[in-house]
C-alpha positions as CSV (number, residue, x, y, z in Angstrom):
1,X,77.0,223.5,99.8
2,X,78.7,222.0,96.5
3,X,76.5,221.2,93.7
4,X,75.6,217.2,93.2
5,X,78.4,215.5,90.8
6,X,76.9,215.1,87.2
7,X,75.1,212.5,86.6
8,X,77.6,209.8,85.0
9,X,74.8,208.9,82.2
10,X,75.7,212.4,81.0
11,X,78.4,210.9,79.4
12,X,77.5,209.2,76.1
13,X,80.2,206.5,76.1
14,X,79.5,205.6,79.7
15,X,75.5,206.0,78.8
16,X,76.2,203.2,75.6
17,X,78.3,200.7,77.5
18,X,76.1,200.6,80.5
19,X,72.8,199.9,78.2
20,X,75.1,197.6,76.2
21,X,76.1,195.6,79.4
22,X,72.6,195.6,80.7
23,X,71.7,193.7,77.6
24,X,74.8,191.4,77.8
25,X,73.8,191.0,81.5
26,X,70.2,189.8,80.9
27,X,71.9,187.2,77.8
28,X,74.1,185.9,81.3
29,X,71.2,185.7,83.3
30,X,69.4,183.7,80.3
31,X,72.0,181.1,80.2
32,X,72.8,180.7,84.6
33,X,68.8,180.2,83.9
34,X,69.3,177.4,81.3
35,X,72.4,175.9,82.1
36,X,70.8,175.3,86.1
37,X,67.6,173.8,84.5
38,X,69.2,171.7,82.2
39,X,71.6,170.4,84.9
40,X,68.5,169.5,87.2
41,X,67.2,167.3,84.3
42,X,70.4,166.0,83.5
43,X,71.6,165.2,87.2
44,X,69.2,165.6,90.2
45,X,72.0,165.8,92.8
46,X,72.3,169.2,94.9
47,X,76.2,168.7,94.9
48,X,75.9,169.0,90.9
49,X,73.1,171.8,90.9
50,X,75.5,173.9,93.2
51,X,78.8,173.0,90.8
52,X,77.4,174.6,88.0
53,X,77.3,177.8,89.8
54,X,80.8,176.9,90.9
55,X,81.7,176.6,87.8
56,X,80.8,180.2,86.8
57,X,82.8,181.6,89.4
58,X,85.5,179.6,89.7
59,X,87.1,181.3,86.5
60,X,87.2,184.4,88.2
61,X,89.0,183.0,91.3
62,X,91.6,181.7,89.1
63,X,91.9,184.9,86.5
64,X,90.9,187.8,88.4
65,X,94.1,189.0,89.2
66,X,95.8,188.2,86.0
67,X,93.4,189.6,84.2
68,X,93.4,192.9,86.3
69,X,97.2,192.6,85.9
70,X,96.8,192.6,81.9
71,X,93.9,195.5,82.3
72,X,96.9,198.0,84.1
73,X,99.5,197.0,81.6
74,X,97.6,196.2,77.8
75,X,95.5,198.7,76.6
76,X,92.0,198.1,78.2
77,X,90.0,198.5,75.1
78,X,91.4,195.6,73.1
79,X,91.4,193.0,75.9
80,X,87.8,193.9,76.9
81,X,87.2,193.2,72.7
82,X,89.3,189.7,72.3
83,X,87.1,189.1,75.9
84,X,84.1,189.7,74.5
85,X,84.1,187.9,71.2
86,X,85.9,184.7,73.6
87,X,82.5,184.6,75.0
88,X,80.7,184.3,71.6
89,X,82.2,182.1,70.8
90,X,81.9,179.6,73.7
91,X,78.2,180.6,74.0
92,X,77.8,179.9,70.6
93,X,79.2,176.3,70.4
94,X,77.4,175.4,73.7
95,X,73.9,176.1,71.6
96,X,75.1,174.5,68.9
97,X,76.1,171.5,71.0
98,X,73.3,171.4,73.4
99,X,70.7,171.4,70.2
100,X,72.1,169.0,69.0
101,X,71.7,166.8,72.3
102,X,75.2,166.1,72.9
103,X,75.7,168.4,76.0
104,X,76.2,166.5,79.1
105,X,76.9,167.4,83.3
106,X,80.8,167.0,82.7
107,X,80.2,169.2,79.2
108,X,77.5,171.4,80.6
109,X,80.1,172.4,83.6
110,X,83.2,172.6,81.3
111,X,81.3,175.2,79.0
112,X,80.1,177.1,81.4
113,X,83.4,177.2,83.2
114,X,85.2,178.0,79.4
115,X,82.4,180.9,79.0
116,X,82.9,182.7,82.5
117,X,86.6,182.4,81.9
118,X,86.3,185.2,79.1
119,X,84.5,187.2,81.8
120,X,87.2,186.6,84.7
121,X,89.7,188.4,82.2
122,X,87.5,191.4,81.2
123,X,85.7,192.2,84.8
124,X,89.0,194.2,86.2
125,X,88.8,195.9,82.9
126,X,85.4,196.8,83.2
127,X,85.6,197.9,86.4
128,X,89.0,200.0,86.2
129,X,87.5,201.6,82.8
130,X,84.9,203.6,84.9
131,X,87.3,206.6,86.7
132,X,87.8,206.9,82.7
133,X,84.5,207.6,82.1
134,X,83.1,209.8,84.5
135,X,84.7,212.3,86.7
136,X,85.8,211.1,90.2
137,X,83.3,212.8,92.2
138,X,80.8,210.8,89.9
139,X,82.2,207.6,90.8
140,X,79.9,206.0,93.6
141,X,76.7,206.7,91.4
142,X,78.4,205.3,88.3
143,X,79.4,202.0,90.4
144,X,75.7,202.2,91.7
145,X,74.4,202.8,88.1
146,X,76.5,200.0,86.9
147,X,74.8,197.4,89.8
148,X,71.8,199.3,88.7
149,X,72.1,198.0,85.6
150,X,73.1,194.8,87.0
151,X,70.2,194.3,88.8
152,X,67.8,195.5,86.1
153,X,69.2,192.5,84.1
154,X,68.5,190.4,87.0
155,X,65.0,191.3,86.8
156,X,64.1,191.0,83.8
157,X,67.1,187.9,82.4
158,X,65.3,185.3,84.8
159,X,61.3,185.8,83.6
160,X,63.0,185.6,80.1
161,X,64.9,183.3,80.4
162,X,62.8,181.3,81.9
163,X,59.9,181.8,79.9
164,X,62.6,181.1,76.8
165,X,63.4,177.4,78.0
166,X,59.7,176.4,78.8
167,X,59.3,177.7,75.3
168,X,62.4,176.5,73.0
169,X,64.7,174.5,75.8
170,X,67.9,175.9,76.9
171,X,69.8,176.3,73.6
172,X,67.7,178.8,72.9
173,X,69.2,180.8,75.8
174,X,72.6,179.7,74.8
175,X,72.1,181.2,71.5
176,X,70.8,184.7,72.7
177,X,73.7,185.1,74.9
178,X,75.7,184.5,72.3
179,X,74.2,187.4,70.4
180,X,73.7,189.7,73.6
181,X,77.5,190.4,73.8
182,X,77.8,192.4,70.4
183,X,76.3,195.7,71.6
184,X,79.4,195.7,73.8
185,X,81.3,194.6,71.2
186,X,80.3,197.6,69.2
187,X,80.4,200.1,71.6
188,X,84.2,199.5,72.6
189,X,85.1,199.2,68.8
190,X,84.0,202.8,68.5
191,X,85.4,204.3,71.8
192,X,88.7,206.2,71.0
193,X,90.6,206.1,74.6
194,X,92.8,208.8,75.0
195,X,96.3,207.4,75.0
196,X,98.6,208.9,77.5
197,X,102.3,207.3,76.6
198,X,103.6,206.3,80.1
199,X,106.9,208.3,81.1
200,X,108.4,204.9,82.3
201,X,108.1,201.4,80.5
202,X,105.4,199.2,81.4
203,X,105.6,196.9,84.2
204,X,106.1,192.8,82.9
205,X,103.2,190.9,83.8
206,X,104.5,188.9,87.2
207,X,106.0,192.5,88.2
208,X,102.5,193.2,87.7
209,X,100.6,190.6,89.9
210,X,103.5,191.2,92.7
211,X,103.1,194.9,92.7
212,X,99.2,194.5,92.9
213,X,99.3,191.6,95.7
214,X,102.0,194.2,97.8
215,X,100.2,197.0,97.3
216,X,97.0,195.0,99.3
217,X,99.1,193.9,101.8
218,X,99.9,197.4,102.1
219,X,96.6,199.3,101.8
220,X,94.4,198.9,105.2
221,X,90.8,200.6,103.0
222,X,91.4,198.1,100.6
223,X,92.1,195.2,103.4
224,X,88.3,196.0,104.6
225,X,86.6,195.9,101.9
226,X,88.3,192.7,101.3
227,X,87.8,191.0,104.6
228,X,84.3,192.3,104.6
229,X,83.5,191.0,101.5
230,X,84.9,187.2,102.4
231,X,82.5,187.3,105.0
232,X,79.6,188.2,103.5
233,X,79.7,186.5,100.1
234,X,80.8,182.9,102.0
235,X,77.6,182.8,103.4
236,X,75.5,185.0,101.3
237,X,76.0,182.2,98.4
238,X,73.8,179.1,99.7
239,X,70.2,181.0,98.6
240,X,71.8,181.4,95.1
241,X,73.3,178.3,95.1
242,X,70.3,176.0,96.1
243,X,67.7,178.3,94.7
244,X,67.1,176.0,91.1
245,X,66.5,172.9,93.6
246,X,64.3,174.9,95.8
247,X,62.1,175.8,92.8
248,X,61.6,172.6,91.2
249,X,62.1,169.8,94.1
250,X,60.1,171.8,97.5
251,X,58.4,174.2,95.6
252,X,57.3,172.3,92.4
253,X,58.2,175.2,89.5
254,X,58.8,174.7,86.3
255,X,61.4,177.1,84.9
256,X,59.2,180.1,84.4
257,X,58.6,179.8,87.9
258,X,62.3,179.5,88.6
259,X,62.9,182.7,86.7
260,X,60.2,184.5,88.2
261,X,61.5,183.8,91.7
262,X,65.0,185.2,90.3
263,X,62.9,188.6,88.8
264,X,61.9,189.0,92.4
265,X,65.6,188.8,93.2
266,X,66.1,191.9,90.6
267,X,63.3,194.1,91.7
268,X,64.4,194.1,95.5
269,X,67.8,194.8,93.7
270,X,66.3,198.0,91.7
271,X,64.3,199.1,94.4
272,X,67.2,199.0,96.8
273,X,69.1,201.0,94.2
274,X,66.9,203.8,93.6
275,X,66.7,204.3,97.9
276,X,70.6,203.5,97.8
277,X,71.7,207.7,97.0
278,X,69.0,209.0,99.8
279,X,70.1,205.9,102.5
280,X,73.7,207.3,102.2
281,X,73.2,211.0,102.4
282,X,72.0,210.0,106.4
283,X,74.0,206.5,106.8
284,X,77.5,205.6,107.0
285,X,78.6,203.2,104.7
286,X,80.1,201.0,107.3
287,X,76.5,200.9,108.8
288,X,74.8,200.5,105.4
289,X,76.8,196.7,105.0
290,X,76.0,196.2,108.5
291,X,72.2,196.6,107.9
292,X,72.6,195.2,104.3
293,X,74.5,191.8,105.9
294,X,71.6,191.3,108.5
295,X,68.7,191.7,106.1
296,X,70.1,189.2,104.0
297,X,70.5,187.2,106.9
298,X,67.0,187.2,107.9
299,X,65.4,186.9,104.3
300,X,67.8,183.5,103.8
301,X,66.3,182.2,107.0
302,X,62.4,183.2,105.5
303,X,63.5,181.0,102.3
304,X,64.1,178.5,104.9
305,X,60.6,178.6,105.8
306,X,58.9,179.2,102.5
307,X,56.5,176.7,101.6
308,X,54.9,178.6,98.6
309,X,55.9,180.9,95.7
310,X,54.6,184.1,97.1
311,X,56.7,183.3,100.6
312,X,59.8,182.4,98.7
313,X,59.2,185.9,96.3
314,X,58.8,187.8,99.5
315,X,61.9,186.1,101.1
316,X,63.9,186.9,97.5
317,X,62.7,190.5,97.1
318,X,64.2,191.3,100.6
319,X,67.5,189.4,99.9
320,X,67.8,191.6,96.2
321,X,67.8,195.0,98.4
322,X,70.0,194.0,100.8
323,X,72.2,192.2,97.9
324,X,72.5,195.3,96.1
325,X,73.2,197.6,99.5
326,X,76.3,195.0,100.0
327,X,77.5,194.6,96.6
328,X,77.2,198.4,95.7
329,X,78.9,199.5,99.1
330,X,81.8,197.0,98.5
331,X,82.6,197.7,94.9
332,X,82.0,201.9,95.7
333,X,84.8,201.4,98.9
334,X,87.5,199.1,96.7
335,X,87.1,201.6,93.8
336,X,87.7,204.8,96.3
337,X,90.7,202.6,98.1
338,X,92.8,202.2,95.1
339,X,95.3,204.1,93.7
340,X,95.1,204.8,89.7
341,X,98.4,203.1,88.9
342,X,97.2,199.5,90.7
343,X,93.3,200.1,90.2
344,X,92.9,197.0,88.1
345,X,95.0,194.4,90.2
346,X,93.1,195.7,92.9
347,X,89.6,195.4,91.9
348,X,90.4,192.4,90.6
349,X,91.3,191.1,94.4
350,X,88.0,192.3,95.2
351,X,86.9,190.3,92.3
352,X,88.9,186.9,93.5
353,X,87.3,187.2,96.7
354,X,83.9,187.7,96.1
355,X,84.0,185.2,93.4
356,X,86.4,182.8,95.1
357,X,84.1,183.1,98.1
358,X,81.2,182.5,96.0
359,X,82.6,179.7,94.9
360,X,83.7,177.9,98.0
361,X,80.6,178.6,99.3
362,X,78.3,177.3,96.6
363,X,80.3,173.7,96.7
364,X,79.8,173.8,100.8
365,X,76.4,174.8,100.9
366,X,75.4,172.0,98.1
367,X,77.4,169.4,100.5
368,X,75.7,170.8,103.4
369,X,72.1,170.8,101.8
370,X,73.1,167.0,100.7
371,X,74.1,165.9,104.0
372,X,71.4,167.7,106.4
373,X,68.9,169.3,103.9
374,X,68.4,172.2,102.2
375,X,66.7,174.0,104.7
376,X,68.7,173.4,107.5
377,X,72.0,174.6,104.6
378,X,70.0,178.0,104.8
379,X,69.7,178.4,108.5
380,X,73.1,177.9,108.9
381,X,73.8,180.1,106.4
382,X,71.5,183.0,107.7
383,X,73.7,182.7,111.1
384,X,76.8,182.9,110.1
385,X,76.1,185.6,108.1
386,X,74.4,187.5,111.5
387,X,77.5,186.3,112.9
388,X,79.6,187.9,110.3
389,X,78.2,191.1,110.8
390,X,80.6,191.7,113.7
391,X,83.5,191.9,111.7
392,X,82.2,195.7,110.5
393,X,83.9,196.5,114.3
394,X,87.0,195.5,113.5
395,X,87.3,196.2,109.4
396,X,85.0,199.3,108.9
397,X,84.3,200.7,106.0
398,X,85.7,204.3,105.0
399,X,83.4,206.8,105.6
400,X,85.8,209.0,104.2
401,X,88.1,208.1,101.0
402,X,92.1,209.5,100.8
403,X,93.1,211.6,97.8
404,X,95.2,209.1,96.2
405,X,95.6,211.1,92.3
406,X,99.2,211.1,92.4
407,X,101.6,214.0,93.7
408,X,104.3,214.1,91.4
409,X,106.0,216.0,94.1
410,X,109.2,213.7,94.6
411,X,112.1,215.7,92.5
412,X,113.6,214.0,90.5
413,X,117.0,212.0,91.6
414,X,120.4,213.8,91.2
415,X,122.6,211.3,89.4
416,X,126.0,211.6,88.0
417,X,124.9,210.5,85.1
418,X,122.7,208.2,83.1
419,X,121.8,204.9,84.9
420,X,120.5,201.8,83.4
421,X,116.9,201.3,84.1
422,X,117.7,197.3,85.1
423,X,120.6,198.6,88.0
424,X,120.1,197.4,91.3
425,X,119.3,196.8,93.9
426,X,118.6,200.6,94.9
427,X,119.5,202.3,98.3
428,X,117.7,205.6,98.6
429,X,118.6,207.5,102.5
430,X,116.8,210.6,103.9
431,X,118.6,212.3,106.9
432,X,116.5,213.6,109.5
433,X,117.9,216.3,112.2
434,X,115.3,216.3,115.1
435,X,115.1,217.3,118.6
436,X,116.5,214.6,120.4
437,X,113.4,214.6,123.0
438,X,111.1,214.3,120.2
439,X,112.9,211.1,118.2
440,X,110.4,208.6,119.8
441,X,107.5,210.8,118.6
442,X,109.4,211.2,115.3
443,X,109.3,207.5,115.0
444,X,105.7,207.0,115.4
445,X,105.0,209.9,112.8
446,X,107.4,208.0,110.2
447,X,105.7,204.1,110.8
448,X,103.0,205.5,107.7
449,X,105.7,205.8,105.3
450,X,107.0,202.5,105.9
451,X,103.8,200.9,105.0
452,X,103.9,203.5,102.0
453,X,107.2,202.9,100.8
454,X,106.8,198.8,101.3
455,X,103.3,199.8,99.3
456,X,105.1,200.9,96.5
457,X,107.9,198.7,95.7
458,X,110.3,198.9,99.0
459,X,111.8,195.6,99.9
460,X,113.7,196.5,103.0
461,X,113.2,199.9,105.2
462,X,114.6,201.1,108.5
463,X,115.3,204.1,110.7
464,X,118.3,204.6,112.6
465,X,119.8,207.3,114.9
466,X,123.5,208.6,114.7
467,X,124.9,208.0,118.0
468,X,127.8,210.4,118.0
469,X,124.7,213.0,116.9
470,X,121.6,212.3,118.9
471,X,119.0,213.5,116.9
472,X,120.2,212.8,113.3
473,X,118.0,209.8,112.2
474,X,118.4,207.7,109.0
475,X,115.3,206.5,106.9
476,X,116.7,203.9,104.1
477,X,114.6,201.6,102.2
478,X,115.7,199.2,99.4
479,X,114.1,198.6,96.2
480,X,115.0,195.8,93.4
481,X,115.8,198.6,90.7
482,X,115.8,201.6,89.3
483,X,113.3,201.5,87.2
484,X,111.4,200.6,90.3
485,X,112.3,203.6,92.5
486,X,111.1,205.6,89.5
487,X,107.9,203.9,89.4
488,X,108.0,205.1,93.5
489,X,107.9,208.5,92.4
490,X,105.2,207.9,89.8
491,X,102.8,206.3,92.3
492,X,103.2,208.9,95.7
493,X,99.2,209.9,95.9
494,X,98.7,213.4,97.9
495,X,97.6,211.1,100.6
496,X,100.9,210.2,100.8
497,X,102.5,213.7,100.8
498,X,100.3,214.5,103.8
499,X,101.5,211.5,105.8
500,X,105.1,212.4,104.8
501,X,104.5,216.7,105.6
502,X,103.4,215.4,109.3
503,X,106.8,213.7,109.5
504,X,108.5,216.4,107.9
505,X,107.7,218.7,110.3
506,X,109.8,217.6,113.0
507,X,112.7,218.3,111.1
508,X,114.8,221.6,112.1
509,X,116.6,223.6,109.8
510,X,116.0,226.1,106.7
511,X,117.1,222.9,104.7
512,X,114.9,220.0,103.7
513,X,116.0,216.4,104.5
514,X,119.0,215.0,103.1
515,X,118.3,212.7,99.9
516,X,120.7,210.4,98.7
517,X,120.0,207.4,96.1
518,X,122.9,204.4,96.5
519,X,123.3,201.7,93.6
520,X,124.6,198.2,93.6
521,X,128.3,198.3,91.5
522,X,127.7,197.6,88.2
């Protein structure tokens, strides 16, 4: 038996960023605190309640994917900096502002919007920087560690924050989140990350966001965490987004109360953590999110049904473990799915989706809870997340993950001399000599590599049989460039050089396959 991977909190950098973004996470959890109380005193409307939750993740709906674009092309250290000290700033003016008494719904929602934007650039960042950190087999507890950390925040960031506004008012909060995000600030500004110069030129930043929406259209592991996580987090948003009107209006808090209901939250969270590493040592993870999705189900539906502060507590500590069973399954299967090359753009999909879902489903759930009540919002909630739960038939989650460090085993292209990096578009052919009576099977070996090469920049790919040589097939597939077939052999994982040895095989001969590269006339 192998030895356990080392513990990521071994490392000291990953060790002072995660207790620096535990304290930055309890400053966030102080203002969603505030900036929900002071929108029920400012507006009693659910719709408006629910918007200001909308308006913390509608940032990351709209900025995700640029901002995991930026994170694979910029270097990761400064953007997560000029993030960071964007979200001072905007925490900073909001105190100043709401002291002052001028802070308003429309303000309240635009600064909270303007302060979650600097977030929505610097979460694909965050996420990417932790195969950086910690070796790979140490990634799954450092993504647990990190919702962990998350989750500690969430159960402490609530009572305090609470406790804060009954105490001072909410620009009191406002100011400490301000201050929370310097530890972060400091940390990165003493990280030296190793610089590797890249052998080819960067990508441009809409190559970028085209390579990173192909390469999901491309990557079926990634596809399921991504479909699983649209049907979870549409549902699994009403309790969140209702909870500050279920506290004051049905249940009669004040915000301490409000903030200890969301403490309960973060100790099911915790709790759920700690059992997480045992749970998956005997369960899949396909039927951990399964389990996770139903729990949640059935907690929403007791919040339904709570008429008191210990029923709503129990209802909340039940929904933490099962949130932090979902959230740390998804975010452990999209960081395993990726390649390193695209790791960014696609955790920042994951991102866009559970945020966008988030979202979409706090506006819906505020109309519903308008229209038909709150608990009758919650019920319906709770059964469309049970009926959600089916979808782990048809988009599993992994229970293995592919070796996707790259191969580097493509030779390099035999040229007759130098060719400009912009030349295009590219023709590259591979000839095949099979047994005739084996094409068809040939064929149903070589339908990976399409997906692989349309993965990786191919516009166009076919396969074709000579029919004056039965037997000789043709693979071709087009690509815009030739910086971009470079950029091909820079991102074939060992994944892929197993899918392409399988097809390999049916070729006779002492000789490999034929390889010729065809360019566009100058």
């Amino acid at each position: 038996m192998s030895p356990p991977p080392a513990s990521p909190l071994a490392s000291p950098l990953f060790r002072a960023l995660w207790l620096a973004t535990i304290v930055s996470n309890i400053g966030t959890w102080m203002h969603d605190i505030g900036a929900s109380w002071l929108m029920t005193s400012l507006s009693p409307s659910p719709l408006m309640v629910a918007l200001v939750q909308s308006a913390t993740t509608l940032p990351i709906f709209l900025f995700a994917l640029p901002g995991g674009a930026l994170a694979d092309i910029v270097d990761r250290r400064r953007l997560l900096v000029a993030a960071q000290l964007w979200s001072l700033a905007v925490a900073a003016l909001l105190a100043g502002l709401t002291l002052t008494g001028v802070t308003g719904p429309g303000l309240l929602l635009a600064l909270t919007f303007a302060l979650s934007c600097g977030s929505a650039l610097s979460a694909p960042a965050f996420q990417a920087t932790v195969p950086e950190l910690v070796p790979p087999a140490s990634i799954p507890q450092a993504v647990a560690l990190n919702s962990l950390g998350v989750n500690i925040a969430r159960a402490i960031g609530p009572a305090l924050g609470g406790l804060i506004v009954a105490l001072s008012g909410p620009a009191a909060v406002f100011a400490l989140n301000a201050v929370s995000v310097l530890g972060i600030v400091a940390v990165l500004l003493r990280w030296r990350r190793q610089k590797n110069p890249p052998a080819l030129p960067a990508e441009h930043f809409i190559g970028a966001l085209r390579s990173g929406l192909r390469y999901a259209l491309r990557a079926p592991d990634l596809q399921a965490v991504l479909v699983r996580s649209l049907g979870f987090f549409l549902f699994a948003s009403a309790p969140w987004s209702l909870l500050p009107l279920i506290a004051r209006r049905d249940l009669g808090l004040g915000a301490g109360g409000y903030g200890g209901l969301l403490a309960f939250v973060g100790l099911g969270a915790v709790a759920g953590a700690i059992a997480l590493p045992r749970i998956r040592r005997r369960l899949s993870a396909n039927v951990v999110t399964v389990a996770a999705t139903l729990m949640f189900a059935a907690m929403t539906a007791l919040l339904a049904a709570a008429h008191s502060f210990a029923a709503a507590a129990a209802a909340l500590l039940g929904a933490g473990i099962g949130w932090i069973a979902m959230m740390s399954s998804l975010n452990a299967a999209a960081q395993l799915a990726t390649a390193p090359w695209v790791k960014a753009r696609a955790l920042a999909l994951y991102l866009l989706v559970f945020q966008g879902s988030m979202t979409a489903g706090a506006a819906f759930w505020g109309w519903v809870a308008s229209q038909a009540g709150i608990p009758t919002a919650l019920l319906c909630a709770a059964a469309a997340l049970g009926a959600a739960s089916i979808l782990a038939r048809r988009f599993a989650i992994p229970a293995a993950t592919a070796d996707l460090a790259p191969s580097l085993h493509w030779p390099s292209p035999e040229t007759g001399g130098e060719i400009e990096s912009d030349r295009g578009p590219v023709m590259v052919t591979i000839e095949y000599r099979v047994e005739p009576a084996r094409a068809a099977a040939f064929a149903r070996a070589m339908a990976p590599l399409q997906r692989i090469r349309r993965r990786d920049g191919a516009l166009a790919w076919g396969l074709y049989e000579d029919a004056s040589a039965p037997g000789t097939i043709i693979e071709y597939f087009i690509v815009e460039s030739w910086l971009e077939h470079l950029r091909q052999h820079a991102r074939v994982t060992n994944a892929d050089r197993a899918e392409q040895d399988l097809a390999g095989a049916f070729h006779l001969g002492p000789e490999p396959p034929l390889v010729r590269h065809w360019i566009a006339p100058a």
